[in-house]
N, C-alpha and C positions, 0 to 999 in steps of 0.2 A: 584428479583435476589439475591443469597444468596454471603455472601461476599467468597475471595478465599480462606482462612480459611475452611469455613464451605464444601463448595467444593471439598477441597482435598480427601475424602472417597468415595465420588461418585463411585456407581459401573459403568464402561459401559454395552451399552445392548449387545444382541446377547452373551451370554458368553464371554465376558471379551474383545470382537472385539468389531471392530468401523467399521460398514458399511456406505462407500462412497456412499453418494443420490444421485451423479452424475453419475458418469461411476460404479455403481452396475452393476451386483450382486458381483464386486471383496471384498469381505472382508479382513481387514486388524488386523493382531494381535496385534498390538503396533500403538499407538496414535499418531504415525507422518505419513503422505500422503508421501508418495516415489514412484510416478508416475512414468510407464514405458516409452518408447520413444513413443508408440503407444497414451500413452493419453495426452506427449507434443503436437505431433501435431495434436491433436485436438483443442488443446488451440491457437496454432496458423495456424488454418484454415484458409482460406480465409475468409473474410468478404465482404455479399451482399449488405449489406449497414450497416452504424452507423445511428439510428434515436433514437430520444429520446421517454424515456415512462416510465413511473409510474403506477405501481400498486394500486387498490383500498387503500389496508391498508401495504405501504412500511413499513420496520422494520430498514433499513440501511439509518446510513447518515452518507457522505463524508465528510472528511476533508481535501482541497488539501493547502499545502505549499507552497508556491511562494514568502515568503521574506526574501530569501537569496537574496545578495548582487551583484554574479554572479564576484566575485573578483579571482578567478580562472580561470574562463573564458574571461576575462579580456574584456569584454562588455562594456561601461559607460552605468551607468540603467540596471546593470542586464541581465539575458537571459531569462527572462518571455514570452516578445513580440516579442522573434526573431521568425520570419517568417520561418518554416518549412511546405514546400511542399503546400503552400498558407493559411496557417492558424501557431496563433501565439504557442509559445512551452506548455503555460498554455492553451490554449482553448481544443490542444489535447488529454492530461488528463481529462478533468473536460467533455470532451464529451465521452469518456468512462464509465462514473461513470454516466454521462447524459442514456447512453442506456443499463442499467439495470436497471428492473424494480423495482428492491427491494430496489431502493436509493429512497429516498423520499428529501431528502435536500445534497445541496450541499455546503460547509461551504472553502471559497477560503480564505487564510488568508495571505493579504500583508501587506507593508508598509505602514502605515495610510497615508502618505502624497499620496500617488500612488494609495490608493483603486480604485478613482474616475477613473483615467486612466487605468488600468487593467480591470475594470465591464463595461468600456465603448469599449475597443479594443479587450479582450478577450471573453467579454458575450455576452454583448449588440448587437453584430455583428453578433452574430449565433445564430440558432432558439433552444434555449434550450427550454427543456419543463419541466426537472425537475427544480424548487427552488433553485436560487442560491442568495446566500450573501453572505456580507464580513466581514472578522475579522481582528482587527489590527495586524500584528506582532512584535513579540521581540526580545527581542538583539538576544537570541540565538534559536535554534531549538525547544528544549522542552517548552519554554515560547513560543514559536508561536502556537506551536500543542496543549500547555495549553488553550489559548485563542480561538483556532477554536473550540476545544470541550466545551467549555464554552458555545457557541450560539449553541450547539446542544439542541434540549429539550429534556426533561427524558423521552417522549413517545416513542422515538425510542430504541430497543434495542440493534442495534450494531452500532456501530463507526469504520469507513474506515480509517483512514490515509495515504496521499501517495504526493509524492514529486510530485511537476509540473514536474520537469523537467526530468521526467520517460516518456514522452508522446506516448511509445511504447504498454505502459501498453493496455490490452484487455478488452473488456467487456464481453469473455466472463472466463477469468482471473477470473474475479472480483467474477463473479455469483460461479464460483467455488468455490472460498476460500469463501463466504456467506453460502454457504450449507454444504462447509466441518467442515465450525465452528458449523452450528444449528445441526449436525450429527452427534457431537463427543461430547457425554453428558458433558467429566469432562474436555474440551477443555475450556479454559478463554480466548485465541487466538487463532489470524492463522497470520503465516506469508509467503513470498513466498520467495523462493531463492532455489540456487541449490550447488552441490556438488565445492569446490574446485580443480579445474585442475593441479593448479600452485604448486612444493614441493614449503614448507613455512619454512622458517627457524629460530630461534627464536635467536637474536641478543642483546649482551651490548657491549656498549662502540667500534661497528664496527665491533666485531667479534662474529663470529657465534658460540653459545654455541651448539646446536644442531638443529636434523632435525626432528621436530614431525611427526608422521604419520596422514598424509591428510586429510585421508578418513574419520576424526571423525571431520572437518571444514566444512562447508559448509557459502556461502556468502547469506546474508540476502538482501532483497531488500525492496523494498513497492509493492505494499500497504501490511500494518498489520491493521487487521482487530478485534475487541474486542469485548465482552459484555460491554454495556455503563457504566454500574454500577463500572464494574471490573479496566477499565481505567480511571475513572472518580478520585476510589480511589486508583489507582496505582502513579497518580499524587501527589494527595495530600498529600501522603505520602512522594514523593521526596521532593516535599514543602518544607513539613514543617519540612524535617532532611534535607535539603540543596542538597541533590544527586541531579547530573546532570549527567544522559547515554544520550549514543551515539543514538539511537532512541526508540522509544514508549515500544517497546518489552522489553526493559534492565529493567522498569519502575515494569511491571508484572511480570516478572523473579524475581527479588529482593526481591518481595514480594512472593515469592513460588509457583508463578500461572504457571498454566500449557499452556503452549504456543508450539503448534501443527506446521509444516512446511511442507509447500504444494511445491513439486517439480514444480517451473516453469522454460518458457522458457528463455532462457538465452540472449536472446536480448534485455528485458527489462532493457535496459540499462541508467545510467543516462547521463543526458547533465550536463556535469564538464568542458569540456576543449574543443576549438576547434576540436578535433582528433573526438570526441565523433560526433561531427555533422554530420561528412562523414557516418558513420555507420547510425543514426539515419535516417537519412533522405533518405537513401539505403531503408531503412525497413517501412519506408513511401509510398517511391515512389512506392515499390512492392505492398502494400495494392491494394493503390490507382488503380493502375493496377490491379489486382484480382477482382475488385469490377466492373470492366466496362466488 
């Protein structure tokens, strides 16, 4: 893999497009996915069942987050193992990323004091099939997701990142942004999020200096999905100049990489605060329903 440096000339094929491998033959001019409402729901289709499977030679491995503190949510221990819809909020996630075939490892990264109790409550209890282990976590976010990618091996090409506490998240979400990244030649990422709804105003000191125009925000979510190579040294470079972003993306941006954005749906919500769990567990119970 060539570093994002050498990358940034890359021609795309097809004349200067980027053709979608999933919902082709739509060709798209410009290197970000802006899915119409017709290929959200297909993202969130029903589901006939979630079963695990791995492909001969997978190229993707997960990294799920799970040690945050849950101090928002104001849980003691977290909201890892809160019980949604009969299964804990991490098993949810990590069985998503469980039934695409393209994952070949899945890298759950907790509180070393906790690993034991998380791989025995969240794994150990459900018939995974892909590879799962654990990584210690750190103080903060980017040292946690440093450490998960650290027990990824350099066989695999791309690196998934995604909060546990997304457990809305799709598989077949996932398979998407996997193919929209291997189909977008000068793509270094993918991430998923969707447009901003809400006017935004930009404020000092309590008062509002102005109102930017919306339509150029859009709210990022997980999973963000990389070339191993490219993430590995997007890290290493906050390192060792001290930078700390807000997640994995700010990391490759910094460095000039070309980070793509897959229109998903908008329920993929995180678990932050009580409020969150009404909604979440709404969007569970509907699955659960659809699949029977």
């Amino acid at each position: 893999m060539d570093s994002i440096g050498d990358r940034r000339n890359t021609t795309v094929s097809q004349q200067g497009r980027v053709l979608d491998p999933v919902y082709g033959p739509s060709v798209l001019a410009e290197p970000e996915f802006f899915l119409h409402k017709e290929s959200i729901d297909r993202l969130t289709a029903p589901l006939t069942a979630i079963q695990g499977q791995v492909s001969k030679n997978p190229r993707t491995a997960a990294v799920i987050l799970a040690g945050g503190s849950g101090e928002r949510y104001g849980r003691p221990g977290g909201k890892q193992l809160l019980e949604l819809q009969g299964k804990p909020v991490l098993t949810w996630s990590a069985e998503a990323f469980d039934s695409v075939a393209d994952v070949g490892l899945i890298v759950i990264v907790a509180p070393e004091h906790r690993m034991e109790e998380y791989c025995r409550e969240a794994v150990d209890a459900f018939p995974f099939v892909t590879p799962v282990i654990m990584a210690p976590a750190g103080v903060i976010r980017q040292e946690s997701s440093l450490s998960g990618i650290s027990k990824v091996p350099e066989s695999f090409e791309f690196i998934a990142v995604h909060d546990a506490s997304r457990p809305l998240v799709t598989p077949e979400l996932i398979s998407h942004m996997i193919s929209a990244l291997r189909g977008t030649i000068s793509a270094d990422g993918v991430v998923v999020g969707y447009p901003s709804i809400d006017t935004l105003k930009i404020v000092s000191k309590g008062n509002i200096i102005s109102t930017p125009d919306r339509s150029a925000f859009w709210v990022a979510q997980t999973p963000q999905i990389f070339h191993s190579t490219i993430i590995r040294e997007a890290h290493a470079h906050a390192l060792a100049e001290g930078f700390v972003g807000t997640d994995d993306s700010s990391l490759v941006e910094r460095m000039h990489g070309n980070v793509i954005l897959v229109h998903g749906p908008r329920d993929n919500i995180k678990l932050t605060t009580p409020e969150d769990r009404i909604a979440i567990e709404a969007g569970l119970a509907m699955r659960l329903t659809e699949r029977l």
